[in-house]
N, C-alpha and C positions, 0 to 999 in steps of 0.2 A: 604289799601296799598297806599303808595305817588306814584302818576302820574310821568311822565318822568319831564310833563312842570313844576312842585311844585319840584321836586330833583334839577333842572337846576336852577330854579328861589329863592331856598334855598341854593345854593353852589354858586351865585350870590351875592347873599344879602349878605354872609356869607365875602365873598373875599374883598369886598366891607365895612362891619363894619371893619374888620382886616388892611384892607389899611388906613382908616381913625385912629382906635388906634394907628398905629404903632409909635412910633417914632425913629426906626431905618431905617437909611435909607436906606439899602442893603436889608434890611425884605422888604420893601415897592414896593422896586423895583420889588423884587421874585414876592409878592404877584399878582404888578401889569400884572407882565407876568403869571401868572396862569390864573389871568382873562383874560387877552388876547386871550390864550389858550381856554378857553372854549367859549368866544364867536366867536372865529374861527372857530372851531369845529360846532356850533352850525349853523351858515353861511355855513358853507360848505355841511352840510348836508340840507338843506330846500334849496342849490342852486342847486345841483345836484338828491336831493332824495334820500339821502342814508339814510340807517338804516343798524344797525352791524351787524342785521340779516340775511342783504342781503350778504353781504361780506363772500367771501369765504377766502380769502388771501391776504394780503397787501406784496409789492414782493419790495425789494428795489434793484436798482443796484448798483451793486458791485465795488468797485475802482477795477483799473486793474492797468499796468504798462506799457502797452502800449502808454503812451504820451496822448494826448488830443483825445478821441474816442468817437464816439459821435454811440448809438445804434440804430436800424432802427425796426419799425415795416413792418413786410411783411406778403402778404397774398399768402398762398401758391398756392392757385387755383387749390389747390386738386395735385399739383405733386410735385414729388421729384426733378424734373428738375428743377434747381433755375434760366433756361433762360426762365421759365412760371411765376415766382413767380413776384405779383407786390407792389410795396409799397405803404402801407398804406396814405389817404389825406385825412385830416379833414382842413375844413374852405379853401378848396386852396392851402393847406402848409403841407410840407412829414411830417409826426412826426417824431424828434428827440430827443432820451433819453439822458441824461449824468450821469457820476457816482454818487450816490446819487439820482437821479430820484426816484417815488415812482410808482407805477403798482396795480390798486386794480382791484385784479380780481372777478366779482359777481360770485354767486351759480350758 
């Protein structure tokens, strides 16, 4: 059975001869954002560690019509009383969502 790294590095080579044949230039463009796509994809997992096995849910936010809304992670410190609850800070800085944001929550 082919390896993860021989399927990646064969759908590589693959995008790659296809961009080189093309001589259409809207094909070429596609083609060249497919590869873009996987080696984003590819980046983004060995920067974080993820694997699809780890993933439980990729969650996206929702447009709303409330105007420019920006979504707050909070941690609720165990009560329902939202004058306990405190907001989430990574790096120094509150987290803020906006519509279209993406949320992957592990297993």
């Amino acid at each position: 059975m082919e390896t993860a790294k021989n399927m990646i590095s064969n759908e590589i080579e693959r995008l790659n001869e296809l961009i080189k044949k093309s001589e259409n230039k809207d094909e070429n463009i596609r083609l060249k954002n497919e590869l873009l796509e996987v080696l984003f994809l590819i980046n983004l997992s060995k920067t974080y560690h993820l694997s699809q096995s780890q993933i439980e849910h990729i969650f996206k936010i929702p447009e709303t019509n409330t105007g420019y809304s920006e979504f707050r992670i909070i941690n609720d410190c165990e009560s329902d009383d939202p004058l306990r609850w405190a907001e989430v800070i990574i790096d120094n800085e509150n987290v803020r969502l906006n519509e279209n944001d993406i949320i992957i929550k592990f297993k």
